[in-house]
ZAPA-286019 format. One record per residue (C-alpha): residue number from 1; x, y, z; residue in one letter. Coordinates in Angstrom, 2 decimals. Layout:
<atoms>
<atom nuro="NUM" u="X" v="Y" w="Z" filo="A"/>
...
</atoms>
This chain:
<atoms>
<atom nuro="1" u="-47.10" v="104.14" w="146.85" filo="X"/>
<atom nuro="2" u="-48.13" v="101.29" w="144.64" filo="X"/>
<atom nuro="3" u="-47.69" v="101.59" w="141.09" filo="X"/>
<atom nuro="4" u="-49.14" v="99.36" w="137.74" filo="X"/>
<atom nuro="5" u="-46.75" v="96.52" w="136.32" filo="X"/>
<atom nuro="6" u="-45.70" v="98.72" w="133.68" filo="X"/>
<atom nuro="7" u="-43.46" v="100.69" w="136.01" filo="X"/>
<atom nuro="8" u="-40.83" v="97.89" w="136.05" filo="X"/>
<atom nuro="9" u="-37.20" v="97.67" w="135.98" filo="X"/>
<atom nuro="10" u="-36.65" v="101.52" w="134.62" filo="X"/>
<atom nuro="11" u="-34.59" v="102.52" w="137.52" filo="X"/>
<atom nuro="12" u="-31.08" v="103.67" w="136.94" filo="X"/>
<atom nuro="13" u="-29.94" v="100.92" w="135.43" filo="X"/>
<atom nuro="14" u="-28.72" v="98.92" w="138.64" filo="X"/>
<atom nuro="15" u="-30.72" v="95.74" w="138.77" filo="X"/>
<atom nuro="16" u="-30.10" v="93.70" w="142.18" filo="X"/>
<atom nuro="17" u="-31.77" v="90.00" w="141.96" filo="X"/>
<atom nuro="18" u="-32.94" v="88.18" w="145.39" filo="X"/>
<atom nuro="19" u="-34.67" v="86.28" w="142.81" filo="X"/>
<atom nuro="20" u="-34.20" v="82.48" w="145.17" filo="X"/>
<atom nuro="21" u="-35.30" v="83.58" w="148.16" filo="X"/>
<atom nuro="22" u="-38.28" v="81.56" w="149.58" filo="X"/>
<atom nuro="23" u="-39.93" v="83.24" w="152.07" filo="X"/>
<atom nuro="24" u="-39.73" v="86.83" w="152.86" filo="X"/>
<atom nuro="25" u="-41.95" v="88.75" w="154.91" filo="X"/>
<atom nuro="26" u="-42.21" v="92.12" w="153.14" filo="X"/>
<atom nuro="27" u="-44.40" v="95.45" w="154.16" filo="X"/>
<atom nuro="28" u="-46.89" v="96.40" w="150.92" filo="X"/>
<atom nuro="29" u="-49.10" v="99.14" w="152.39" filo="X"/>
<atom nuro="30" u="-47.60" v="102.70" w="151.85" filo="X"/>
<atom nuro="31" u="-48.70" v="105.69" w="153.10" filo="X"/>
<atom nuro="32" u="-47.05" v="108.70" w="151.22" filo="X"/>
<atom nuro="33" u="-43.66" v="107.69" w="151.86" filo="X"/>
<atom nuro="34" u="-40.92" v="108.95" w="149.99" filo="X"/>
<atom nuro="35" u="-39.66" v="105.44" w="148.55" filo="X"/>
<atom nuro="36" u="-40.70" v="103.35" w="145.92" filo="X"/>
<atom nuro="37" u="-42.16" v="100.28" w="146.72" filo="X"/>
<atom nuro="38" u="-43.72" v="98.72" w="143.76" filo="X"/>
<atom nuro="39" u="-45.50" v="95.34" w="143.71" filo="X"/>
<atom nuro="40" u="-45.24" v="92.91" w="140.89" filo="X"/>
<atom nuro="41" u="-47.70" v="90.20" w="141.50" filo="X"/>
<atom nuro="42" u="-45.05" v="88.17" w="143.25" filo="X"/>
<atom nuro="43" u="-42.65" v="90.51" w="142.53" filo="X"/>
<atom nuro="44" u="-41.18" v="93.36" w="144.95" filo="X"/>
<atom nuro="45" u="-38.98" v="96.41" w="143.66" filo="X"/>
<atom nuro="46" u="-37.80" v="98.91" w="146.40" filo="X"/>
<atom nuro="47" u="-36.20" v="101.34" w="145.38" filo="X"/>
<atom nuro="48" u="-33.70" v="103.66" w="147.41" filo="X"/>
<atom nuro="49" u="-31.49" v="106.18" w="145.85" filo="X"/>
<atom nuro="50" u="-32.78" v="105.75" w="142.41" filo="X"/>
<atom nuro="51" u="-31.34" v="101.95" w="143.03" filo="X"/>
<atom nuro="52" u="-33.77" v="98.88" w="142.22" filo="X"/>
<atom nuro="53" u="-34.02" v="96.25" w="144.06" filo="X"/>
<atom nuro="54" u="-35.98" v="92.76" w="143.51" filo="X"/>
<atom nuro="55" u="-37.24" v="90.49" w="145.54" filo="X"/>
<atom nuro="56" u="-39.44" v="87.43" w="144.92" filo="X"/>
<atom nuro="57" u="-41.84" v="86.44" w="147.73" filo="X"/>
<atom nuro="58" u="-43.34" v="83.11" w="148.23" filo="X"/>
<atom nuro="59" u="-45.28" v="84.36" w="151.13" filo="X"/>
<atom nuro="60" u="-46.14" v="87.95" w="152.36" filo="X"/>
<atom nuro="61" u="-48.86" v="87.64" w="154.77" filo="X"/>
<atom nuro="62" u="-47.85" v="90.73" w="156.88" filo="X"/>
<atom nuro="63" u="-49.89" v="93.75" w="155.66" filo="X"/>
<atom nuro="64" u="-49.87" v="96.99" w="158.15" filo="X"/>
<atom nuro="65" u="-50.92" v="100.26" w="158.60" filo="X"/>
<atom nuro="66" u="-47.87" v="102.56" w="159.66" filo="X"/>
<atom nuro="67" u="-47.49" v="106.87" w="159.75" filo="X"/>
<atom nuro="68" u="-44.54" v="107.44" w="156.99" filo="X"/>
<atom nuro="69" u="-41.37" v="107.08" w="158.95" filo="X"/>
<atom nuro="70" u="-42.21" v="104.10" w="160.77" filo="X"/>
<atom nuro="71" u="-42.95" v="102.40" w="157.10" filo="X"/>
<atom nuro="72" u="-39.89" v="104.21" w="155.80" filo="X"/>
<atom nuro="73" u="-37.76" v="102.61" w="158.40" filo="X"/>
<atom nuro="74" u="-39.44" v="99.15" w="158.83" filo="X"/>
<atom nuro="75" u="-38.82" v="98.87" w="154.86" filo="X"/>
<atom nuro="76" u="-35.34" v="100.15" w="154.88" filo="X"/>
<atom nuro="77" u="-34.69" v="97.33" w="157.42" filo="X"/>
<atom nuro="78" u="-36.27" v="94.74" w="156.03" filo="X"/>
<atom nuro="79" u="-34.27" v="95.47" w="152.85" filo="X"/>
<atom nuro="80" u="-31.16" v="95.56" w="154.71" filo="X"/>
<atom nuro="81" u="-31.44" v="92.48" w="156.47" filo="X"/>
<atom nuro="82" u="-32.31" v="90.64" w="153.52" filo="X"/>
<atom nuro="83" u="-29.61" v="91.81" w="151.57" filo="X"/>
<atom nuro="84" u="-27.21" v="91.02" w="154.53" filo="X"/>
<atom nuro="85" u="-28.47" v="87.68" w="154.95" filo="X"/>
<atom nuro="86" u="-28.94" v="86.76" w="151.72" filo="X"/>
<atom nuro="87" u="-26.07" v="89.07" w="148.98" filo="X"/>
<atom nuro="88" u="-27.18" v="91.79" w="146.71" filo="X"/>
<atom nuro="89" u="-26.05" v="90.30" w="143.53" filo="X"/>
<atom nuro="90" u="-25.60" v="93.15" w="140.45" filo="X"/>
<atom nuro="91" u="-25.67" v="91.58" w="137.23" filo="X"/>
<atom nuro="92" u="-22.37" v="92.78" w="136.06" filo="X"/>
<atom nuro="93" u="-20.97" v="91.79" w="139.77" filo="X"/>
<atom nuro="94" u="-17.31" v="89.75" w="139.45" filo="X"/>
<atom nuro="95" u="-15.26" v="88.16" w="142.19" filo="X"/>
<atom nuro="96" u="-13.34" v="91.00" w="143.90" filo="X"/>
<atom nuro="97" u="-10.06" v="89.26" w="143.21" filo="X"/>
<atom nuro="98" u="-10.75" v="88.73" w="139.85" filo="X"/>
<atom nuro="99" u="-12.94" v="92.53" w="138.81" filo="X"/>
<atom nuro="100" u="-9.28" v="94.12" w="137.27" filo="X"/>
<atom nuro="101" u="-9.06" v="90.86" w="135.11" filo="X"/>
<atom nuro="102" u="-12.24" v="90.79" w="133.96" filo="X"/>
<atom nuro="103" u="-12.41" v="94.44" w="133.37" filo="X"/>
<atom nuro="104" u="-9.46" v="94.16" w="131.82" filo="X"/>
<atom nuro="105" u="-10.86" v="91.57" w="129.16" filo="X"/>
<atom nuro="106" u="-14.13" v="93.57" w="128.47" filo="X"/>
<atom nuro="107" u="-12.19" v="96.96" w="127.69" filo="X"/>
<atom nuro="108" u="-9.51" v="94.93" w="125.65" filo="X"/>
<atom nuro="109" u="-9.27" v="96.47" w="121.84" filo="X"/>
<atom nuro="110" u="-10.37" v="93.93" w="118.87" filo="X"/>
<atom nuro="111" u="-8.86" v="94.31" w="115.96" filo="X"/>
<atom nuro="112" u="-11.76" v="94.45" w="113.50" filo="X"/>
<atom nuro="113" u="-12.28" v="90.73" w="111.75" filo="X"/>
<atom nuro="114" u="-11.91" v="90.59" w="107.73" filo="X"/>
<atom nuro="115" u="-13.16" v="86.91" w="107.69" filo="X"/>
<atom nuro="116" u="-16.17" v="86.46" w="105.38" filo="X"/>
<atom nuro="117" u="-19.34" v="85.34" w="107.48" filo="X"/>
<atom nuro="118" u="-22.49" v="83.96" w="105.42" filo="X"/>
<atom nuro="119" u="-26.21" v="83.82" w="107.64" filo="X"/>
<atom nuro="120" u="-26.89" v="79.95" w="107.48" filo="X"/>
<atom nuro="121" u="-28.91" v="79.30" w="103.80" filo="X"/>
<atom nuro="122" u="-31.21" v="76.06" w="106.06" filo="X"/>
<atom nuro="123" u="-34.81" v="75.57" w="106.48" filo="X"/>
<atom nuro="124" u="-36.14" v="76.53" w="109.98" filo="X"/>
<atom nuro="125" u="-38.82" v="75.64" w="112.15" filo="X"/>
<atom nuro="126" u="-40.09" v="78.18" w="115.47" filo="X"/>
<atom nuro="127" u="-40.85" v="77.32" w="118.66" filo="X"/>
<atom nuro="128" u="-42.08" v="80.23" w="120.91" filo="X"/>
<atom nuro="129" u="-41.96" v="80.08" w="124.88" filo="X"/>
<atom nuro="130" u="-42.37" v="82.52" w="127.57" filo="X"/>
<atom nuro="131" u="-39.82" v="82.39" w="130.71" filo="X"/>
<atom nuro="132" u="-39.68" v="85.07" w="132.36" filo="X"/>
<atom nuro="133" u="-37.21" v="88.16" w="131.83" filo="X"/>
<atom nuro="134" u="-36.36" v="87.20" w="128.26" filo="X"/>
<atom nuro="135" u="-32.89" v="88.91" w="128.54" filo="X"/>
<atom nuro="136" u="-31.59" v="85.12" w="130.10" filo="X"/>
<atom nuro="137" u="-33.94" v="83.55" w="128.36" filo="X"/>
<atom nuro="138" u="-32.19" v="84.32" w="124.73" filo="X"/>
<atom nuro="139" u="-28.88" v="83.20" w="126.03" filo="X"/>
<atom nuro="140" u="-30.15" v="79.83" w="127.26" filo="X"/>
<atom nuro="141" u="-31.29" v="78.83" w="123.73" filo="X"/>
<atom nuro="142" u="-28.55" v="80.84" w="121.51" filo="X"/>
<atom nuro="143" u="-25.41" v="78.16" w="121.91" filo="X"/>
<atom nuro="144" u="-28.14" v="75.25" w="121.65" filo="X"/>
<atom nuro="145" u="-27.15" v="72.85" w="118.85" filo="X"/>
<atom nuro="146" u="-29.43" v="73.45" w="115.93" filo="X"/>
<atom nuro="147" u="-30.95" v="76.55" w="117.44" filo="X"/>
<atom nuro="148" u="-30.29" v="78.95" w="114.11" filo="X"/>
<atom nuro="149" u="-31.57" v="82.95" w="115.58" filo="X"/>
<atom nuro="150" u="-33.63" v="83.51" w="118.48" filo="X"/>
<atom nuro="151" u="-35.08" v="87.29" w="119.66" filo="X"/>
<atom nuro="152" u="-37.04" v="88.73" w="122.24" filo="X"/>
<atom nuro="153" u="-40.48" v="90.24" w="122.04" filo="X"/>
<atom nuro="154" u="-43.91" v="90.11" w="122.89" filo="X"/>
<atom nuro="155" u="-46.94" v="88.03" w="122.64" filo="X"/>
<atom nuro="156" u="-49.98" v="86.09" w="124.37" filo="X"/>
<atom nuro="157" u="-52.20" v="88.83" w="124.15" filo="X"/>
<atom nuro="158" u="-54.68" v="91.42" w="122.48" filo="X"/>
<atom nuro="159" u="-52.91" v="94.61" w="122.60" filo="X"/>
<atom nuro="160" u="-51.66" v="96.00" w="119.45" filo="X"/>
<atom nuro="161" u="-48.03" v="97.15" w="119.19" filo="X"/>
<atom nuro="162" u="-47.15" v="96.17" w="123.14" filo="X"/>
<atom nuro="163" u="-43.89" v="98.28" w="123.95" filo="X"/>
<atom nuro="164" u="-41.85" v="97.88" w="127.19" filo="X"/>
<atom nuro="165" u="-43.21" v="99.76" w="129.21" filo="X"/>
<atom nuro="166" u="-47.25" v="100.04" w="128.32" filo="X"/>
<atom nuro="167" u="-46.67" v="96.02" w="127.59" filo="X"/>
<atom nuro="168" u="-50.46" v="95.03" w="128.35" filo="X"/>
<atom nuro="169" u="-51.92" v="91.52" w="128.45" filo="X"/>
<atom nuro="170" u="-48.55" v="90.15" w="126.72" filo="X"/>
<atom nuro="171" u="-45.55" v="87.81" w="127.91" filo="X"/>
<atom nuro="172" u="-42.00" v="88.77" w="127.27" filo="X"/>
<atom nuro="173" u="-40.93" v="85.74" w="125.12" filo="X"/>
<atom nuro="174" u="-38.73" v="84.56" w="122.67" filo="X"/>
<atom nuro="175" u="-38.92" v="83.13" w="119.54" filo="X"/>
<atom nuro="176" u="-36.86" v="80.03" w="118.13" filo="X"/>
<atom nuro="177" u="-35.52" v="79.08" w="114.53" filo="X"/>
<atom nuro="178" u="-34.26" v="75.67" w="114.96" filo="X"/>
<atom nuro="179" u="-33.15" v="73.27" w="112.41" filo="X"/>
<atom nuro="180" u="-35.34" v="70.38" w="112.58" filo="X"/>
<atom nuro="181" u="-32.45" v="68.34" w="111.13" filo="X"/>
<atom nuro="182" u="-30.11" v="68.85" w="114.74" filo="X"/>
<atom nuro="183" u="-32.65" v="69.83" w="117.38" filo="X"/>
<atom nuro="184" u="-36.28" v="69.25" w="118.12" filo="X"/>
<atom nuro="185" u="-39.33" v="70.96" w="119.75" filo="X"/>
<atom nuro="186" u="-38.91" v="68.10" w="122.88" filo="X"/>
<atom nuro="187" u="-35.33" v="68.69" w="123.38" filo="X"/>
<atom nuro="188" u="-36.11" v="72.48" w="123.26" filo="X"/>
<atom nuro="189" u="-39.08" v="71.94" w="125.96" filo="X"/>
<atom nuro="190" u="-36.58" v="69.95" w="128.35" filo="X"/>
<atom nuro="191" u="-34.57" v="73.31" w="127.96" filo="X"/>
<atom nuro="192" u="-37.91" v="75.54" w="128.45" filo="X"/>
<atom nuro="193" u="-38.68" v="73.39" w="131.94" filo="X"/>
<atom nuro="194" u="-34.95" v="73.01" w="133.02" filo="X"/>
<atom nuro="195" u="-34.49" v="77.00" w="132.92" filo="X"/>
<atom nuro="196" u="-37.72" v="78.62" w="134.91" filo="X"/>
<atom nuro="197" u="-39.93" v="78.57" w="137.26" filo="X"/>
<atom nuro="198" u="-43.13" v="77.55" w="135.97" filo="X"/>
<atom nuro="199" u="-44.88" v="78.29" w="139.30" filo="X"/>
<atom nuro="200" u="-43.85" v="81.74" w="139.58" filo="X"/>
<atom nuro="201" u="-47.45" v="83.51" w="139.95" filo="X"/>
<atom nuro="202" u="-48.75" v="80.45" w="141.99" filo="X"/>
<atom nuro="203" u="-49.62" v="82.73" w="144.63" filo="X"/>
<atom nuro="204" u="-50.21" v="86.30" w="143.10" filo="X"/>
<atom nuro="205" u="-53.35" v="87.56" w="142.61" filo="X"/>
<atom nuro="206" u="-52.68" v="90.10" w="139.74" filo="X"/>
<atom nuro="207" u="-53.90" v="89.08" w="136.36" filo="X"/>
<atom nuro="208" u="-50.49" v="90.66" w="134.80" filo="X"/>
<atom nuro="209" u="-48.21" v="87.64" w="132.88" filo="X"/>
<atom nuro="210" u="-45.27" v="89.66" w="131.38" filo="X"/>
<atom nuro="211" u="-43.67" v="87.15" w="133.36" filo="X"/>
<atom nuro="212" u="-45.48" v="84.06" w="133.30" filo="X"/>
<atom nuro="213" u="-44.52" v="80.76" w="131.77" filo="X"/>
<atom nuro="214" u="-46.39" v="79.76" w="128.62" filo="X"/>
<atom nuro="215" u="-45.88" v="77.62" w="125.24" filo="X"/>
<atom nuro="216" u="-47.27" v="79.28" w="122.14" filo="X"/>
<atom nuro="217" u="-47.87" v="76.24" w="119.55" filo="X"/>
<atom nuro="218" u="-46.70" v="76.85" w="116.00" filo="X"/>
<atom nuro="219" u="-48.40" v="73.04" w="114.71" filo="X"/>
<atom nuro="220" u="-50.79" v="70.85" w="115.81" filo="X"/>
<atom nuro="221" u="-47.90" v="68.16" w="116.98" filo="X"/>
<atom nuro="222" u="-46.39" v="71.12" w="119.22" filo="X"/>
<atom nuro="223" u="-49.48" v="71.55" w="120.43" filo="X"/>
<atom nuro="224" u="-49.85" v="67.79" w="121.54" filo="X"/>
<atom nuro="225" u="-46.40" v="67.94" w="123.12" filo="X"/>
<atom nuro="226" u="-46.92" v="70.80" w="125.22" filo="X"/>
<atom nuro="227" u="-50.11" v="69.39" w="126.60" filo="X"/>
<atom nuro="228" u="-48.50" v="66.32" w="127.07" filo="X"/>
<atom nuro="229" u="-45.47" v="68.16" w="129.03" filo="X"/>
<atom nuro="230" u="-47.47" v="70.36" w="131.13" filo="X"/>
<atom nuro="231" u="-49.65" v="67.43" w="131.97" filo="X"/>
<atom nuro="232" u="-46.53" v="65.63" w="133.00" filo="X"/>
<atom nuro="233" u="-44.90" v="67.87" w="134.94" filo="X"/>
<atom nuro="234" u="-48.32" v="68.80" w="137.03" filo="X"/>
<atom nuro="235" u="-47.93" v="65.15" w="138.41" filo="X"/>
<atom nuro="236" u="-44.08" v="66.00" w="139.04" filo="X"/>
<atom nuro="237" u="-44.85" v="69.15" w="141.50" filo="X"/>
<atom nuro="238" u="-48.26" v="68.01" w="143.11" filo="X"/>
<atom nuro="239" u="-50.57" v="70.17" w="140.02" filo="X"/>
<atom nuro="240" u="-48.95" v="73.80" w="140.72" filo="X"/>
<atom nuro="241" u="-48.13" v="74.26" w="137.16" filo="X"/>
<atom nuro="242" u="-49.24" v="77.39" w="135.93" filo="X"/>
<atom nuro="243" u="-47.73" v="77.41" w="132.21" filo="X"/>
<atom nuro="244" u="-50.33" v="78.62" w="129.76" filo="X"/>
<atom nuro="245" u="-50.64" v="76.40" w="126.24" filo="X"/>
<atom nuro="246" u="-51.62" v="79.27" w="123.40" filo="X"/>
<atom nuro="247" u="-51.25" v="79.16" w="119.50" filo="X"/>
<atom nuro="248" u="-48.75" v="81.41" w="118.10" filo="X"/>
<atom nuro="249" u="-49.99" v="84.50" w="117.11" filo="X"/>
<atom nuro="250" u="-48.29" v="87.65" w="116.18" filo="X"/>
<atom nuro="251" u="-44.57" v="88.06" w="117.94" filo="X"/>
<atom nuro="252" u="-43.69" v="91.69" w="118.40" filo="X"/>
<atom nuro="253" u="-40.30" v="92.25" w="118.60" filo="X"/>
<atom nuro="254" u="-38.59" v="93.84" w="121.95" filo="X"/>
<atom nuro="255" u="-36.64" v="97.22" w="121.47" filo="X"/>
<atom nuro="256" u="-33.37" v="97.12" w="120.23" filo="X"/>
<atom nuro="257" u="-31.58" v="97.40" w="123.24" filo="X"/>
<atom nuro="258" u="-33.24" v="94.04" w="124.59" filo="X"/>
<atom nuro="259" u="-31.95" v="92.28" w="121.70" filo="X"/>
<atom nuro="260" u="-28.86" v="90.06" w="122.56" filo="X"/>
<atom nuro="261" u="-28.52" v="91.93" w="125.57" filo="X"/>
<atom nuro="262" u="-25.46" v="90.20" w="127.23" filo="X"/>
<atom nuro="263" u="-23.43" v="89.80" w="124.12" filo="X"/>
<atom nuro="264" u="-24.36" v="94.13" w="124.01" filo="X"/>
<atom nuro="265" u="-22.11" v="94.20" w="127.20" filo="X"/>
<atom nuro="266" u="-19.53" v="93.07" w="125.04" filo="X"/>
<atom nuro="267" u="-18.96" v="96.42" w="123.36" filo="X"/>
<atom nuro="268" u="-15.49" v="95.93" w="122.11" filo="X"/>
<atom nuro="269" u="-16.21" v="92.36" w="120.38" filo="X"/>
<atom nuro="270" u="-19.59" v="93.94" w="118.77" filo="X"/>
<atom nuro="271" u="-17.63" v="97.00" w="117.63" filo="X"/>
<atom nuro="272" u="-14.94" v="94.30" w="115.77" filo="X"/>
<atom nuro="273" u="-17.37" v="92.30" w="114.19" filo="X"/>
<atom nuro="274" u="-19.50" v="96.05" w="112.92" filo="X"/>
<atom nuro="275" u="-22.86" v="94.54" w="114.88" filo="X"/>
<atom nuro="276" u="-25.59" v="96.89" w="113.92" filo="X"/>
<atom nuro="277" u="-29.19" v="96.59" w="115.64" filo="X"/>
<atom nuro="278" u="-30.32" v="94.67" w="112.50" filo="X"/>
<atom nuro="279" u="-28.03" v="92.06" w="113.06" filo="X"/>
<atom nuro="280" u="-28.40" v="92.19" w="116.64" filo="X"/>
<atom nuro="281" u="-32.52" v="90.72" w="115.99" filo="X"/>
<atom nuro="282" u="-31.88" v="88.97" w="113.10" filo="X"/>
<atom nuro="283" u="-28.82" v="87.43" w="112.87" filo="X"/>
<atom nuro="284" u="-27.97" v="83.87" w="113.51" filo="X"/>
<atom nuro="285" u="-24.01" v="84.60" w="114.43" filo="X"/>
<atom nuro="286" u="-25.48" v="87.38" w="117.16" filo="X"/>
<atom nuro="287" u="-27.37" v="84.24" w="118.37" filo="X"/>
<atom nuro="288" u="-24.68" v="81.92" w="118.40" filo="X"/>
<atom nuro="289" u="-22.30" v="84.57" w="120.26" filo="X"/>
<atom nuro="290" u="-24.70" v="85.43" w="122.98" filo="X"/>
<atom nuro="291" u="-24.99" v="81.74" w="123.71" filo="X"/>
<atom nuro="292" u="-21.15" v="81.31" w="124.37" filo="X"/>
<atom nuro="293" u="-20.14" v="84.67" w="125.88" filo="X"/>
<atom nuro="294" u="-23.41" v="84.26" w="128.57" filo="X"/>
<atom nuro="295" u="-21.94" v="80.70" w="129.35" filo="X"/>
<atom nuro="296" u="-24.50" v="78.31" w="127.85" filo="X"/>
<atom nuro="297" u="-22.25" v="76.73" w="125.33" filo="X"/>
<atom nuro="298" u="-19.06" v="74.74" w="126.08" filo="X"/>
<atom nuro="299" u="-15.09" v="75.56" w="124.84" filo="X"/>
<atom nuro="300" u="-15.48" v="72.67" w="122.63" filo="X"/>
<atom nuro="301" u="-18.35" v="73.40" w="120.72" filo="X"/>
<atom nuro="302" u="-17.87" v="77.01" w="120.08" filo="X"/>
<atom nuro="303" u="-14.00" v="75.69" w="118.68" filo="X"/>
<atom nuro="304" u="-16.04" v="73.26" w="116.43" filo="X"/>
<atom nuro="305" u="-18.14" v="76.21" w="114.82" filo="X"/>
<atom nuro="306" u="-16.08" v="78.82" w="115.55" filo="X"/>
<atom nuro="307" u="-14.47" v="79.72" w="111.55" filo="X"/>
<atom nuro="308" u="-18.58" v="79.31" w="110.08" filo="X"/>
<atom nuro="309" u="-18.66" v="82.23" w="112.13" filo="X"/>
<atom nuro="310" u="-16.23" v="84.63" w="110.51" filo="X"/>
<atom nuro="311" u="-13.68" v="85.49" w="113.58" filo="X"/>
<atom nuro="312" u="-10.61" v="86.46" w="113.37" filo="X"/>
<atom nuro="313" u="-7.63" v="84.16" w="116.47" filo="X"/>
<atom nuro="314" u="-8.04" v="87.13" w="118.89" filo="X"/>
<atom nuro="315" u="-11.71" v="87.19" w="119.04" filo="X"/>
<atom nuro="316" u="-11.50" v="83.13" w="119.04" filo="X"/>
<atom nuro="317" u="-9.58" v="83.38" w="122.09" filo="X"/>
<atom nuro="318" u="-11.88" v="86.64" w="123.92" filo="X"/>
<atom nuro="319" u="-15.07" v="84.50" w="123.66" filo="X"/>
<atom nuro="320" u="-13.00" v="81.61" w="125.08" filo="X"/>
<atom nuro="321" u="-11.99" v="83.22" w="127.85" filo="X"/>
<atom nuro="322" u="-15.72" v="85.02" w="128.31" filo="X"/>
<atom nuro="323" u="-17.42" v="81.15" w="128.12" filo="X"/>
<atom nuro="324" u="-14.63" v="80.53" w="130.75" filo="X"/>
<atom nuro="325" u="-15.49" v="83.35" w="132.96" filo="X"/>
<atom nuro="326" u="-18.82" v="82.65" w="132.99" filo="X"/>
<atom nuro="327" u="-18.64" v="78.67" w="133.28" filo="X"/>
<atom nuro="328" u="-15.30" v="78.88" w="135.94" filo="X"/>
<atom nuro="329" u="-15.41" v="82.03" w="137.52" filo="X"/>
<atom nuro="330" u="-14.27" v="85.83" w="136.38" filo="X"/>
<atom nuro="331" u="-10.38" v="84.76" w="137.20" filo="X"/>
<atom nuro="332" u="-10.77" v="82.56" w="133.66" filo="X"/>
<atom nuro="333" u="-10.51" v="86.49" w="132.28" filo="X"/>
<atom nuro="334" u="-6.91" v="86.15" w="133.24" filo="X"/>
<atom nuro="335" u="-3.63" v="86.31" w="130.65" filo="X"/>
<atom nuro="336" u="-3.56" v="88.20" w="127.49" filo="X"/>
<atom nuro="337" u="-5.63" v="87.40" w="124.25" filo="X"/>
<atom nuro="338" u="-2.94" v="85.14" w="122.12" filo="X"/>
</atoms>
């Protein structure tokens, strides 16, 4: 059964990436077979069990007519052996030797932090850019020097209040407050091309771009630089660059739950600090925090900014030990939090 875009990721919560595979030969025609296999442009989900799987294609050229169990078992295989071949990879998944540790750290109780915090009074400037599944794409920018908030939502296209799942003609994106003072919009791009693909769809046929790369202009000079970039970087890969240019328009915010979503894992360090969804959008220490505890900023730097940001030792030495686990492997979770 083939179903819309809109379907995606709603499974039970599992999500399994095969995202850097090349070239995988996948079944697409189903003929009322009791598993899901959805197609996303260049995007597979199969999904057995109520588990969701994901695979990205670079070439399916193998499209065949089969009664229900032979598709049923031909599938099944083919997810199999990729999965052997290749690791199914959940997105909470920790070195065995290491999962107790780890566990360990994310369960650990924080004592609640009495330290005054105060949202940065500075003068901001947005940059917009669409990069795929805008969960990652948050944490890339949030531990940026100069990068004040950044949130998910929706934009690129006509539909009026795009949700989740009926998203329409939109991209998942984020959008930027930097201060121009620390950061600019180039040093942001090298970011934007340094963390996706920006030839994802360059051989899907579907006109769907909730996943597509694009630049949404906020000035005239942003405008010039993106051109400028994109025309670059078509000489770089031989013209496959499929990154749209668009002015910035309006930027619907994502669902709560999509806000910050790594730094949400963190339940016990949210719970100390009293995170609410508000400050979960709109707050520059949520952006700051997701940053570090995904792995995007560096020991040293959080240390530098870490009292602006109203923590108490213990949760000082937590998100150390998360930026450590992410940047060195889940056995950094090791030792008590002193």
């Amino acid at each position: 059964m083939l179903r819309s875009k809109q379907t995606q990721y709603t499974s039970t919560g599992f999500k399994r990436s095969l995202y850097d595979i090349n070239e995988v030969l996948f079944v697409v025609q189903v003929v009322h077979c009791n598993i899901g296999l959805h197609v996303h442009t260049v995007l597979y989900e199969v999904e057995v069990h109520g588990i969701a799987f994901y695979v990205q294609k670079s070439v399916v050229s193998l499209i065949i007519s089969m009664d229900c169990r032979e598709l049923w078992l031909l599938s099944l295989a083919s997810l199999l052996l990729v999965a052997s071949e290749f690791g199914v990879v959940a997105d909470d998944q920790v070195d065995p030797e290491c999962e107790e540790e780890t566990s360990q750290l994310m369960k650990h109780m924080l004592e609640p932090s009495n330290l005054p915090y105060t949202e940065p009074d500075v003068e901001t400037t947005k940059a917009t850019f669409g990069m795929g599944c805008f969960w990652g794409v948050e944490a890339v920018f949030g531990a940026q020097p100069g990068v004040i908030r950044v949130k998910a939502g929706y934009t690129g296209g006509q539909m009026k209040d795009p949700t989740y799942k009926y998203l329409g003609d939109h991209f998942e994106a984020v959008e930027i407050e930097y201060d121009s003072t620390k950061t600019d919009f180039p040093t942001l791009l090298k970011l934007f091309w340094a963390n996706h693909d920006p030839t994802f769809l360059e051989k899907g046929k579907s006109s769907v771009v909730q996943y597509m790369s694009g630049i949404f202009y906020h000035s005239e000079e942003q405008k010039g630089l993106a051109e400028e970039e994109v025309a670059r970087k078509k000489e770089e890969i031989d013209g496959d660059v499929l990154t749209k240019i668009q002015p910035a328009e309006t930027f619907y915010n994502a669902e709560d739950y999509h806000q910050k979503y790594f730094l949400r894992q963190h339940k016990n360090l949210a719970s100390s600090l009293g995170l609410t969804d508000s400050h979960f959008l709109s707050s520059s220490r949520t952006t700051r925090l997701l940053g570090y505890v995904a792995g995007y900023g560096t020991v040293e730097s959080f240390v530098e900014e870490a009292n602006s940001l109203g923590l108490s030792h213990e949760q000082i030495v937590y998100i150390k030990k998360a930026i450590r686990s992410r940047k060195e492997g889940s056995c950094a979770a090791k030792g008590p939090l002193h």
